[in-house]
C-alpha positions in Angstrom: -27.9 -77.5 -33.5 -27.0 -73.8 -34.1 -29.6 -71.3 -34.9 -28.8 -68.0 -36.9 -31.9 -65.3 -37.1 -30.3 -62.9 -39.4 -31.7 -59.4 -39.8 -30.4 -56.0 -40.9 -29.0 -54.9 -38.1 -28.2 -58.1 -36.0 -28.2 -61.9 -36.1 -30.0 -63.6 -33.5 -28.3 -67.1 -32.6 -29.5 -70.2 -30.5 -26.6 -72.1 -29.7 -27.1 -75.6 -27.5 -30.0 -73.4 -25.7 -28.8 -69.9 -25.5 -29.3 -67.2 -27.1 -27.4 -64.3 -28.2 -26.9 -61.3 -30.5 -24.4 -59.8 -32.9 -23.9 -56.9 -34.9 -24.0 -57.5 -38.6 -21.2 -55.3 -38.6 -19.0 -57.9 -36.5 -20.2 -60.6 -38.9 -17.6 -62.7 -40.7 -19.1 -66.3 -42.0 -15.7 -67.6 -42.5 -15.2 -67.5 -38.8 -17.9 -70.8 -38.5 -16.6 -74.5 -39.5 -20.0 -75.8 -37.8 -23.4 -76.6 -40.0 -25.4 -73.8 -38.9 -29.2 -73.2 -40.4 -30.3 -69.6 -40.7 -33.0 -67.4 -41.9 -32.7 -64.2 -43.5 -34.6 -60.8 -43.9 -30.4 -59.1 -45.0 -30.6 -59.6 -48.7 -26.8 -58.8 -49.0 -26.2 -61.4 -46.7 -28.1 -63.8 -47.9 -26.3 -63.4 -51.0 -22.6 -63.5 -49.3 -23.8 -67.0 -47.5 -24.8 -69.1 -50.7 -21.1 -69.4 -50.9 -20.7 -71.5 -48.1 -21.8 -75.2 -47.7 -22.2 -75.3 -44.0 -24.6 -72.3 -43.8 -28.1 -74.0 -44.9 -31.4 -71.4 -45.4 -34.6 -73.0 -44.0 -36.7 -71.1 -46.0 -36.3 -73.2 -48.4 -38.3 -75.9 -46.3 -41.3 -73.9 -45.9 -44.8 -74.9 -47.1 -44.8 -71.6 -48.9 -48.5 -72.3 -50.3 -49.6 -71.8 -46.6 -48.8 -68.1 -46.8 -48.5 -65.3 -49.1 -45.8 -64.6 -51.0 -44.4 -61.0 -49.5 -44.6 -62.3 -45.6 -41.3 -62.4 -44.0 -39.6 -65.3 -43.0 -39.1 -64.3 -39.6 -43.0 -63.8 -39.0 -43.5 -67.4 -41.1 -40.8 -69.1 -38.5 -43.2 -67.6 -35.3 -46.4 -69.5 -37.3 -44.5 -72.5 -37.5 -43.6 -72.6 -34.0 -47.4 -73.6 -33.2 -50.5 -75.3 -34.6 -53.2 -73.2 -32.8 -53.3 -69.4 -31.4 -52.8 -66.1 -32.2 -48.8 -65.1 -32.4 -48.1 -61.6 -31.7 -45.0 -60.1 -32.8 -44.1 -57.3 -31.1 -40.9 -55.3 -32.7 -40.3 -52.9 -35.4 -43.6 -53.3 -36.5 -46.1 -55.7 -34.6 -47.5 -58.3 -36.5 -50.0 -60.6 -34.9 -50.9 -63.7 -37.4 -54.0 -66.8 -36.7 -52.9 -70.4 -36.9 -56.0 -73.3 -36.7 -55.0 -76.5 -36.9 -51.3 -76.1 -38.8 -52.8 -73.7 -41.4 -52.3 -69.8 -41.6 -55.8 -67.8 -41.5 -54.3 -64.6 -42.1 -53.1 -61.6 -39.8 -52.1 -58.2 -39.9 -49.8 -55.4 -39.7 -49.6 -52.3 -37.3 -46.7 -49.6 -36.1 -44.6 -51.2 -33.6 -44.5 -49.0 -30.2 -41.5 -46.8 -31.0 -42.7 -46.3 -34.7 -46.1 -45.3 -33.3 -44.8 -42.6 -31.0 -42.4 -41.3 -33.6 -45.4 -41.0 -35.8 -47.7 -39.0 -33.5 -44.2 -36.5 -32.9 -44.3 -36.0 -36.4 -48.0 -34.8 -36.3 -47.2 -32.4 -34.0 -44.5 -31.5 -31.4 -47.4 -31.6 -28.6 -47.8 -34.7 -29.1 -44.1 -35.9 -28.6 -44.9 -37.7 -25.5 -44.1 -41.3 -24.2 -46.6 -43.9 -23.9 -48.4 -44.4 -20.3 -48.5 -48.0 -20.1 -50.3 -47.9 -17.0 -53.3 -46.0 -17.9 -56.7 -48.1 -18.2 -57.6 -48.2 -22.0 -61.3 -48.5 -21.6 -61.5 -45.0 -20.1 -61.6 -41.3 -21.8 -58.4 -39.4 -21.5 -57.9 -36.5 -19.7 -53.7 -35.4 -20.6 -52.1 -36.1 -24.1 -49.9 -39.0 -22.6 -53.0 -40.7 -22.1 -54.8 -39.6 -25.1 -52.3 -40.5 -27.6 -51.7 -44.2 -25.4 -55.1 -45.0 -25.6 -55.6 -43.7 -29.2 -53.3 -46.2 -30.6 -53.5 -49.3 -28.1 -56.7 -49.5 -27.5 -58.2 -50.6 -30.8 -54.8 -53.1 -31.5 -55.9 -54.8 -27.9 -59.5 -55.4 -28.7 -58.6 -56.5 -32.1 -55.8 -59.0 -30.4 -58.2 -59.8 -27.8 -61.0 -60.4 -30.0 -59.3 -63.3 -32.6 -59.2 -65.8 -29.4 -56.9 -67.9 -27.2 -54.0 -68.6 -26.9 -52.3 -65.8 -27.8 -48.4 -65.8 -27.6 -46.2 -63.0 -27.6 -42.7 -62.4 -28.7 -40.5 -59.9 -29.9 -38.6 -56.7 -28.5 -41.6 -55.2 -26.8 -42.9 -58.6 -25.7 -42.9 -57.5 -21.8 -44.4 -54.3 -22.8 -47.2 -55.1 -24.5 -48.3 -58.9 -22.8 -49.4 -57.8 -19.7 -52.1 -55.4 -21.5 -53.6 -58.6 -23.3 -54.0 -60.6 -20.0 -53.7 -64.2 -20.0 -50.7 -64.8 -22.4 -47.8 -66.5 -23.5 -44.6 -64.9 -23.3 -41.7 -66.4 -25.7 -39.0 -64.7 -26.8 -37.7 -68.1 -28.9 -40.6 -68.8 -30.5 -39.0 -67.7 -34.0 -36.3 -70.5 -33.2 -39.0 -72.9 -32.0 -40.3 -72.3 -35.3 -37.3 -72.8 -36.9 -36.5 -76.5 -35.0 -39.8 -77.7 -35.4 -39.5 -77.1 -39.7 -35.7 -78.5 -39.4 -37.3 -81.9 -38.0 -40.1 -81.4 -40.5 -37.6 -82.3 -43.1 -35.0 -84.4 -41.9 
């Protein structure tokens, strides 16, 4: 089974249990005979790959009545992957989304880690510092490294913490941000888990 994870930038494949990555740019669909099923967040893509029989959209399979209509389909694919726990996404933008029991009980939204020191550099150029990873969020800062670290994280970690167990982590900034929640999950497939488990769903 091949895998394709499309986004705006880069596809993510799965191919007979590895993964890879590819520019968009060096992206040419005519260049795969195989069946390959994909999801898509690149709406000129998309567009491009209705074209061809072998390329098959999952979205198509998904419950959509389980979400709401605006979620992404690559944040829908992580929910699938699981029936219970808390799925933290941790990339452009971390999501983190509840699943009980096979049904979706909402999630939300914040700045991934990059966008959230960007945003305090914008503020002010005293603040354009990196993020101290290391400091211990439940104490008052005493140097803007700290203060702007435990500004932002703090509150997104006892939310997190505070929706339950098990909580699973993926994304770009997985390895970043896991060891700050304690006792989790690391997956870095669990969008193509997601994706596998809907595929036998339906056939």
């Amino acid at each position: 089974m091949i895998l394709c994870d499309i986004g705006n930038t880069t596809l993510d494949w799965y191919i007979n249990g590895v993964s890879s990555k590819q520019s968009v740019d060096d992206f040419d669909p005519k260049e795969h005979s195989e069946k390959i099923y994909y999801i898509s967040v690149n709406a000129k893509l998309s567009s491009v790959l209705k074209s061809f029989d072998n390329w098959c959209n999952i979205a198509q399979f998904v419950d959509l009545t389980k979400y709401y209509a605006t979620m992404g389909i690559d944040r829908i694919m992580a929910c699938e992957a699981i029936n219970s726990g808390i799925i933290v996404d941790a990339g452009s933008a971390i999501t983190v989304d509840v699943m009980h029991d096979d049904h979706y009980n909402g999630g939300f939204i914040a700045l991934g880690l990059r966008c959230a020191q960007e945003a305090y550099a914008k503020l002010s150029p005293a603040l354009a510092k990196s993020f101290n990873f290391e400091v211990d969020l439940t104490i008052m800062a005493k140097n803007t490294p700290d203060a702007i670290t435990i500004g932002f994280l703090a509150p997104l970690i006892d939310k997190i913490n505070s929706l339950g167990r098990p909580i699973y982590v993926t994304g770009g900034d997985s390895k970043v941000l896991a060891p700050l929640l304690g006792d989790v999950i690391v997956d870095d497939l669990l969008i193509f888990k997601g994706m596998i488990k809907l595929i036998e769903k339906v056939h």
